[in-house]
N, C-alpha and C positions, 0 to 999 in steps of 0.2 A: 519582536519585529514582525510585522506583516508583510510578505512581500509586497512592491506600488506602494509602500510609505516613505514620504521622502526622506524621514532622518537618515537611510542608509544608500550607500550606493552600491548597486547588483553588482558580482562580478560573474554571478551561473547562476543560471537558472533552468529546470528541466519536468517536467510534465509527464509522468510515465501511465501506459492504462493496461489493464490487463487485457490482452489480445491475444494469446494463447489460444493455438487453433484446437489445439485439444480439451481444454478448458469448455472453449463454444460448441466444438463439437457433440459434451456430455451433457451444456444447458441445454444444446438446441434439441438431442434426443428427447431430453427430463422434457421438456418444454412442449414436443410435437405429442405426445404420449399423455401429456396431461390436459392439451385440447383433444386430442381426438377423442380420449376416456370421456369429458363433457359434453362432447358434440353429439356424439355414440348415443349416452343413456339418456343423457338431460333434452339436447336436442332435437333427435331423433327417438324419443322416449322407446329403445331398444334395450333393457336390462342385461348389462355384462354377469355371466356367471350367471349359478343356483342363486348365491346371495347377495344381491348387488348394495353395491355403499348407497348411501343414503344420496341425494341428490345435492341435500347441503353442503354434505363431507366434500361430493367433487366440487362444488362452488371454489369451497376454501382450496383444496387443494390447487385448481385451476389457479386463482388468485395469486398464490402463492410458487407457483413454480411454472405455472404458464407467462407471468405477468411480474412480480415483483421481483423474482431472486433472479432471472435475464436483465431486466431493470437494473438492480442495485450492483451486477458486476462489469455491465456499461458504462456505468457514470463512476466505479472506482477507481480512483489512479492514486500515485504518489507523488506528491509537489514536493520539488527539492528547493530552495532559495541563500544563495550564500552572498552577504554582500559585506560590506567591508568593518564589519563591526559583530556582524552574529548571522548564525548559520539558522538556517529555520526547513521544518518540513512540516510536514502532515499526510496523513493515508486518509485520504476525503472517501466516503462517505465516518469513518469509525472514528474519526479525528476533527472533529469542525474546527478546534482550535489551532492553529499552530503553534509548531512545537519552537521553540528559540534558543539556543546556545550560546552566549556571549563569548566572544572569540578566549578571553581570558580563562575562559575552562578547559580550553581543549588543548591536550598534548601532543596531538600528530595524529596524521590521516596517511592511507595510505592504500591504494591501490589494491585488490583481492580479484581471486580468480576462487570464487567458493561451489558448492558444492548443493544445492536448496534440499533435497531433500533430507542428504542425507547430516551436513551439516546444522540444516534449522528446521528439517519436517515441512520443507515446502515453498510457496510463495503467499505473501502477507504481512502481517504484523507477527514476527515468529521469535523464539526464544530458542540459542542452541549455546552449545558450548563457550561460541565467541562474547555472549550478550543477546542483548536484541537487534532484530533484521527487519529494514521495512526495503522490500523488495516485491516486484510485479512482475516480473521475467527475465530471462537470461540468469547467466552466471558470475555474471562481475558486476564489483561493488567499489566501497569505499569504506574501510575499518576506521572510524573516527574512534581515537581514546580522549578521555578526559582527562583532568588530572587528581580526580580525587582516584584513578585508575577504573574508572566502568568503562566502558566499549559498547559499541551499536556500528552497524552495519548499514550504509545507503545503499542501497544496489541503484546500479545508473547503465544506460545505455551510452554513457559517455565519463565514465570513471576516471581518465587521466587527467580532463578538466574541471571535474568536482575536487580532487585530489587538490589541484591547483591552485584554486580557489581556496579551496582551505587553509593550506599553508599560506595561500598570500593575505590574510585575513589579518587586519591590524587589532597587535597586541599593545595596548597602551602600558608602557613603564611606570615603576610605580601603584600601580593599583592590584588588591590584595586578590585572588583568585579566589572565586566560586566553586561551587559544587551543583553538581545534577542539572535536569532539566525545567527549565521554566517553561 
């Protein structure tokens, strides 16, 4: 399911972006350092050092950590969508597709107060002891199991209503239960 497709109706839905002021604080240093190193040799053709990088090197690098990688963690969030038949997310930019759960896989959800680094090595699309975690900040989540027994982790800035949602997710009777992620 897509989220905005009519077959399902929403019951949560949530938009999370990385805003982490230390996060920005580390692009914006990498970032101010990778223009000024440009501006310095290329612009002001002033040669940093005895051996300075080539001019192209700084291009790319500029390119690259002045302009694209402040870019790409801008526009990264995690979309969470739960509505009355399947659960759906995606980590946009790594994820174009959405990810979709039909309600019939999942065995219970439930509320976490986790721990990111040292439980999953951080924020992202991460892999810890629990399963997989797609989380963007903060500490609290939402433990989804399935029922072939795997687990993943929604981190949410609003956990008890994801939580909610989950459980109130219609399990139709009678039909044979799935496995994994579509």
């Amino acid at each position: 399911m897509n989220p905005g497709s009519t077959d399902d109706v929403i019951l949560f839905s949530e938009v999370q972006y990385f805003r982490m002021k230390g996060i920005w604080v580390l692009l914006g240093t990498i970032a101010v350092i990778a223009w000024y190193t440009f501006i310095f040799q290329v612009v002001l053709g002033e040669p940093l050092g005895t051996n300075p990088v080539p001019d192209i090197v700084l291009f790319v690098l500029l390119v690259i950590f002045g302009i694209l990688f402040p870019l790409w963690f801008f526009v990264m969030r995690l979309e969470v969508s739960v509505g009355r038949e399947t659960l759906s997310f995606r980590f946009y930019p790594m994820q174009i597709r959405w990810r979709s759960i039909h309600a019939d896989r999942i065995s219970g959800a439930e509320t976490v107060t986790y721990r990111p680094l040292r439980d999953y090595g951080g924020w992202g699309i991460r892999y810890g002891r629990g399963g997989m975690a797609y989380n963007v900040s903060g500490d609290r989540g939402v433990d989804v199991r399935l029922v072939d027994g795997k687990a993943f982790m929604l981190g949410s800035q609003r956990p008890e209503e994801l939580e909610m949602a989950v459980r109130a997710m219609h399990r139709p009777r009678g039909r044979t239960a799935g496995t994994g992620i579509s």
